[in-house]
N, C-alpha and C positions, 0 to 999 in steps of 0.2 A: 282832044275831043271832049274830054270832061267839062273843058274852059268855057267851050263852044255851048255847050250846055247849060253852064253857071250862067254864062252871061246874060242867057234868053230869058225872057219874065216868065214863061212859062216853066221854068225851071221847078222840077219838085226833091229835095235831098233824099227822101225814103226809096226813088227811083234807082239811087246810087248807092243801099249802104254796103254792100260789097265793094262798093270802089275806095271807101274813105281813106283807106290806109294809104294808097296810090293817091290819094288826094290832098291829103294833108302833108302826104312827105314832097311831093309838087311843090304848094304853095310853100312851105318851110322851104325848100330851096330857094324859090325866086326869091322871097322873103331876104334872105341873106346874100344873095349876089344883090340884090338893091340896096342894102344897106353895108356890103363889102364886108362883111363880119365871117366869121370862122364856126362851125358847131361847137357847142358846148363840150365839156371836159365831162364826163359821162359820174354821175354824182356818187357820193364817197359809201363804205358803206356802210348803213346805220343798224346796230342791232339792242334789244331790246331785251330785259330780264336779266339778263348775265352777259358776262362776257363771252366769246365763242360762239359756238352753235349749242342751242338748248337742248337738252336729251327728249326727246318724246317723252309725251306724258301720257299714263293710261288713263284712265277716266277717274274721276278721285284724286287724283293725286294732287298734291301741293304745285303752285308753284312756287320758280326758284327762290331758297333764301337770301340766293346775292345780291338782287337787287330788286328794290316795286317793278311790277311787269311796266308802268308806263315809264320807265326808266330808261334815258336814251343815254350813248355810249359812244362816239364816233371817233374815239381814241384822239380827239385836240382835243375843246374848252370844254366840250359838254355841252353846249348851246343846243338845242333842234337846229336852231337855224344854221349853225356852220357846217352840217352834216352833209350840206351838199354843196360841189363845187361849183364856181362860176355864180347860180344865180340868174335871174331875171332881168332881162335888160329894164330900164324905166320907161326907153319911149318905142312903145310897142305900139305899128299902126293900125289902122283900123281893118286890113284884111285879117290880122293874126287875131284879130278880137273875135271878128264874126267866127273863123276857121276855130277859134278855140270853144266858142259857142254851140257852135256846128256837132266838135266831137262831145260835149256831154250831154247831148243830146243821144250818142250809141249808149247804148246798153256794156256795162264792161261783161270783160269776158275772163276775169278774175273772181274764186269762189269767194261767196262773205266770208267773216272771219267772225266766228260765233262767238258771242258773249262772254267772259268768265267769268268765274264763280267760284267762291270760296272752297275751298276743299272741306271733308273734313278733319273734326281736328285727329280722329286715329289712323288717319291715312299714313301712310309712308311716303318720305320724303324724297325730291329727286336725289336723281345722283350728285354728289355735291363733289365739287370743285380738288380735285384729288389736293393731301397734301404730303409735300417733298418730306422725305425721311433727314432727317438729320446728316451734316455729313460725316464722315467719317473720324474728322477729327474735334467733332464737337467739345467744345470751352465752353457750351453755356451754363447757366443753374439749373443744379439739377436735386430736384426734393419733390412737394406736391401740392406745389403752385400754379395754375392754370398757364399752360405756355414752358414750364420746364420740362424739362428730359425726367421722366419718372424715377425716384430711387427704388433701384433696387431692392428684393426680399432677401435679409439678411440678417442672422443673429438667431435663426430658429433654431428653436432647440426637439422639434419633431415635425414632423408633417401627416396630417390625416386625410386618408382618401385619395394620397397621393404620392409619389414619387416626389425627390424634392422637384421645385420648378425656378426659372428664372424667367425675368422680364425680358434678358434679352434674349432668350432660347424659345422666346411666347414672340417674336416680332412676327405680321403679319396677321395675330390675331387681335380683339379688342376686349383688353384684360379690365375688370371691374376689381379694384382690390378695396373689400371691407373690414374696416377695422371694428372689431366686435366683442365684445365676453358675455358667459352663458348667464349670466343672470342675470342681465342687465334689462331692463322692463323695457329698454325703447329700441336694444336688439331685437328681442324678440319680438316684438311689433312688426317690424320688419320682414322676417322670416318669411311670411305667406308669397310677399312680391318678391325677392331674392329668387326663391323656389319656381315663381312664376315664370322670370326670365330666364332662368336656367334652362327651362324645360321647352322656353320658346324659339332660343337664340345658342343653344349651345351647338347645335349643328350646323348654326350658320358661321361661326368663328368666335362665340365668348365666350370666353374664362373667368368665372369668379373665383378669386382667390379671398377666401376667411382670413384676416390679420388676426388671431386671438390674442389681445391683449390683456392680462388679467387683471381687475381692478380690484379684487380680494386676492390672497396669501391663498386657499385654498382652490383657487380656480389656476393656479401651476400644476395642478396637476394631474396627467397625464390621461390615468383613468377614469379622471371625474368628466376632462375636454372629450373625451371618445365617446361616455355614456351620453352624454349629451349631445353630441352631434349624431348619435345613434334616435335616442328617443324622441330630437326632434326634425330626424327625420333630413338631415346635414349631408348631401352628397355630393358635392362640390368643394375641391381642396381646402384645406385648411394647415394654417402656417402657426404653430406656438411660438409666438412672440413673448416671451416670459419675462424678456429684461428691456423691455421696449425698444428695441434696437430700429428697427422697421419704424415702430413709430414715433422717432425722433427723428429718421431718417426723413420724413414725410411730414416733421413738425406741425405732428396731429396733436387734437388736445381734447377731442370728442369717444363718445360710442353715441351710434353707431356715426361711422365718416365714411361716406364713399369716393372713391376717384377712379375716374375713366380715364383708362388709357390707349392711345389710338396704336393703330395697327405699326407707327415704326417710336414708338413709344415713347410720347409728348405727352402729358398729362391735358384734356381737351375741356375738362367737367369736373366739378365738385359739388360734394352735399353734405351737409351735416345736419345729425339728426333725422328727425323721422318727416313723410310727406313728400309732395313733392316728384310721385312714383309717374305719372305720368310724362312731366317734366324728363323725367331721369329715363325713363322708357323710350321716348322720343330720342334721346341723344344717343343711346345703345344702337338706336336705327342708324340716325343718322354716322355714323360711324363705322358700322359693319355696312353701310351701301358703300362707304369710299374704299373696302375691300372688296367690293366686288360680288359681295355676297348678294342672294336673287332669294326674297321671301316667297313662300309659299301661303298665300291667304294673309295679302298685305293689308287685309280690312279689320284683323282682331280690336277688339276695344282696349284702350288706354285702361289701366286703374288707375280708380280714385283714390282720394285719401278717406282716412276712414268717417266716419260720421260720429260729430260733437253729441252729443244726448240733447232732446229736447230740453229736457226740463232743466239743464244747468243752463242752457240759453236763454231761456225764461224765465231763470232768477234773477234779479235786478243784485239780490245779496249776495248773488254767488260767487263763492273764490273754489280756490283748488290746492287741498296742501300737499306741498312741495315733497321729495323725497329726503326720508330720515335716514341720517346714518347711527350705528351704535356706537363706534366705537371712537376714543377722543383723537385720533389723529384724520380724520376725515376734514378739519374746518370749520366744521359745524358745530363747536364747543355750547354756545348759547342753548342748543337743544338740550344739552345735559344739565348745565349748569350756568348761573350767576344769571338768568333769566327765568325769574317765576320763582327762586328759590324753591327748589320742591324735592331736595337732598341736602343732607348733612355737607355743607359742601368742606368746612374744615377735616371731617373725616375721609372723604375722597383724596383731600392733597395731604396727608399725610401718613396714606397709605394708597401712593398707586400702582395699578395692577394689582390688588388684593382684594379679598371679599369685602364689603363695607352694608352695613344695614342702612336702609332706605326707610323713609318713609313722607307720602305724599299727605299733603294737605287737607285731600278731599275736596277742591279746588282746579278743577282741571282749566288749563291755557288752552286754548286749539292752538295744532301744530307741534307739539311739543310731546317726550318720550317721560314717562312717570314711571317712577319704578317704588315698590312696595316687598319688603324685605332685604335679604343679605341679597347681592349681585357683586357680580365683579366688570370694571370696566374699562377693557382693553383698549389697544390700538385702534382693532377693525370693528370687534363687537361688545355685546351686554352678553353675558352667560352668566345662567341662574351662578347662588351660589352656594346650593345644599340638596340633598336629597330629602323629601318631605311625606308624610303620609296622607298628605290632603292639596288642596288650591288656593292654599293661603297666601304666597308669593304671586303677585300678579306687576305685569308689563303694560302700562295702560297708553292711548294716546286718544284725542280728541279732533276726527280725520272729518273733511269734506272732500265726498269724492264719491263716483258712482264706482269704480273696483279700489280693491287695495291688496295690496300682493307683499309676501314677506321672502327674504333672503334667510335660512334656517341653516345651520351644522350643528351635527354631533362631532364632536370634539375625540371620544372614544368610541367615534362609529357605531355604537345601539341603537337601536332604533327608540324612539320613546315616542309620547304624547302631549299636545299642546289642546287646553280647553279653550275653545272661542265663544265671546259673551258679546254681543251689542246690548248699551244701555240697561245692562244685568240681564239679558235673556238670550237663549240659544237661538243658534240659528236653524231657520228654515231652508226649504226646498227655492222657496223665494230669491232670497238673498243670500245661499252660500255659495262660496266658492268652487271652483274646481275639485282642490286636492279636501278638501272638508267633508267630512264622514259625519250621518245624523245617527245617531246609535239607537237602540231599540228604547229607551229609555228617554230618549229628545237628547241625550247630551251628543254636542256640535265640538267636534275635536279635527283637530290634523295627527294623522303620524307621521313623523320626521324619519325618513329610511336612508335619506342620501342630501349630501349638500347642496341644496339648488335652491330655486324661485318658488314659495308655493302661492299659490292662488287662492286667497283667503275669503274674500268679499266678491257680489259681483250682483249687486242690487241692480234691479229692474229698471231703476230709475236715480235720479245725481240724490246724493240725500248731505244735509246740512249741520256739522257737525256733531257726529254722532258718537258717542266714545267705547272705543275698542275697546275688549283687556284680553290678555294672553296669560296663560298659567301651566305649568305644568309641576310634574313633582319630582319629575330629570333632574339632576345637576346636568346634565347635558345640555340642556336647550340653551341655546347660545342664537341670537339676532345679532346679523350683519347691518339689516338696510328696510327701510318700506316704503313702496312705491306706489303710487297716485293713478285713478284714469279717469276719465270723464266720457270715454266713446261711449256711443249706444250699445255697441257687441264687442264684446273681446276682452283686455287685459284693461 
């Protein structure tokens, strides 16, 4: 009846669009008994973004990282085009033309498929592609190289905050192990996002583990590692690594170093040094979602890294000086000596490790440690070398840098006194430091109570070689280290 109707000139297709289905699969029949051919092989099938079925996405969210969403898959070459079997005859006659014409002329009956659009970037990412645990009788390398079997915590000689732990007694959770020591200026930078993640992701399944590696003889030990993971505020394990066993195991060679480890404990991520926290935020995601863990307010913001100072960016002149070490087994011999001549250097090498009298030029180098009277100079540090009635021994150096932060011990644990001078004047409310005290009198001092990091400078803005002097009338006062910054806020 439908034919009967086609064929009249009065014929109209709107009359019929209920019928088309019955009308097309008609004509497709005759189609093929006239031409003795077979139905097609019903087409392969093609999918898109990843392999399998894609996880639903909630609004925000990423798509997959396995592959661009226009990414087609059809398990042979990859082609589009072979994705479907059989194919199009060539000589297709003129009823299937008109009847093909006919149908997109219907309206489909298939919802659109909306736009995408970039996510953002602190969204959570999909669930990603679970991966296989190791097998049992794993041969591969194993240390902390992206892709090996993570080395084991081993060789501590205490643990803080914690019960001892192992990596493989942590399987199914996602362990961050940082290797770190307290006074190390780019640890501690650190610290605010560590604490961050702690507090965001520790119920979800991550473990930070503290490697404390110590980079000074006085940070072995014990009581000094607790006060400081006390005072700033450290509540996530910590492993004393005293004889770097761990981090030889892990053939680290940084502070601070991190490495992620996934839930059946493959090393998946590394970082060294500081930055980068976003980055590193991201991959804690992605790795606690292939455990299965389900965030609560997957929208929080990424951190940034922290912000450069204007004005060092706006110095065309501007440099940054590096970190000073005191003492001669550091490397850094040039800082002390045979560059600048600016000590008796015959009297050094034929008395070392003993007190030796100094005397500077009056001629300061930038970047370089000047010393003015009797010091003695160690392995690690400079420590004065007399008790005095006045601030006539002075420690000077010529620093560009908006903070500067000194490494200090008492040797016989008293407390004493360090006077701090910029350019022969005390400091202000402006530009001192943290731990620096203005006294009712303007005199700008530290007192040294405990061996740690103190926070000396911490100018408003980068300033351009400006020269430091330390003084005190301690034989105690002993400098390990000084360290550099240039951020707008902080260390």
């Amino acid at each position: 009846m439908i034919l009967e109707h086609i064929l009249k000139p009065s014929w109209k297709p709107s009359r019929y669009i209920s019928d088309y289905p019955v009308l097309l699969g008609l004509v497709f029949v005759l189609f093929l008994a006239a031409c003795g051919g077979s139905a097609p092989a019903a087409p392969a099938e093609v999918t898109t973004g990843m392999q399998g079925t894609p996880p639903e996405q909630a609004p925000g969210t990423q798509t997959s990282p396995l592959k661009p969403a226009a990414a087609v898959d059809s398990g042979s070459s990859g082609d589009p085009a072979s994705s479907t079997a059989g194919g199009q005859t060539e000589a297709a006659s003129d009823v299937t033309s008109e009847v093909a014409s006919i149908a997109t002329a219907v309206p489909s009956q298939q919802p659109s498929v909306p736009e995408k659009t970039s996510a953002p970037s602190n969204s959570l990412p999909p669930t990603p592609t679970p991966v296989p645990p190791p097998a049992d009788d794993y041969s591969g390398p194993v240390g902390g190289k992206v892709g090996d079997r993570a080395a084991e915590i081993k060789g501590i000689k205490a643990w803080l905050n914690s019960e001892p732990l192992t990596l493989a007694g942590l399987r199914g959770k996602v362990v961050l192990v940082d290797f770190w020591t307290y006074t190390c200026i780019n640890c501690i930078r650190t610290y605010p996002f560590l604490k961050l993640w702690h507090s965001r992701y520790a119920d979800d399944g991550l473990v930070i583990i503290g490697v404390h590696s110590p980079e000074f003889e006085f940070e072995k030990d014990q009581a000094n590692v607790t006060r400081a993971t006390q005072d700033d505020r450290i509540v996530w394990p910590v492993a004393m690594d005293n004889d770097f066993v761990t981090w030889r195991n892990y053939s680290n060679r940084f502070w601070p170093a991190k490495y992620l480890v996934d839930q059946h404990g493959e090393v998946r991520y590394t970082h060294f040094g500081e930055g980068k926290y976003a980055e590193t935020e991201k991959k804690i995601r992605e790795l606690l979602l292939e455990t299965g863990a389900e965030f609560i307010g997957g929208d929080m913001p990424l951190p940034s890294d922290q912000t450069v100072d204007p004005t060092y960016l706006d110095n065309r002149s501007a440099e940054v000086t590096r970190e000073l070490y005191g003492g001669y087994e550091r490397g850094y011999n040039d800082f002390l000596y045979g560059r600048g001549g600016y000590f008796k250097q015959q009297a050094y090498y034929d008395n070392p490790n003993k007190v030796v009298d100094f005397e500077s030029s009056g001629s300061f180098d930038p970047h370089q440690i000047y010393l003015d009277g009797p010091w003695l100079v160690g392995p690690e540090s400079i420590k004065h070398g007399r008790a005095t009635d006045g601030h006539q021994d002075t420690l000077s150096i010529v620093y560009s840098a908006v903070s500067v932060n000194a490494v200090l011990t008492s040797e016989s644990g008293n407390d004493y006194s360090v006077r701090i001078t910029v350019d022969g004047e005390y400091l202000t409310q402006e530009n001192k430091g943290e731990d620096v005290i203005i006294g009712s009198d303007g005199e700008s001092y530290i007192m040294v109570t405990e061996d740690r990091l103190y926070r000396v400078l911490a100018n408003s803005e980068y300033k351009l070689r400006e020269r430091l002097a330390m003084s005190s009338d301690s034989p105690d006062f002993g400098l390990f280290a000084f360290t550099f910054g240039i951020y707008k806020k902080g260390l």
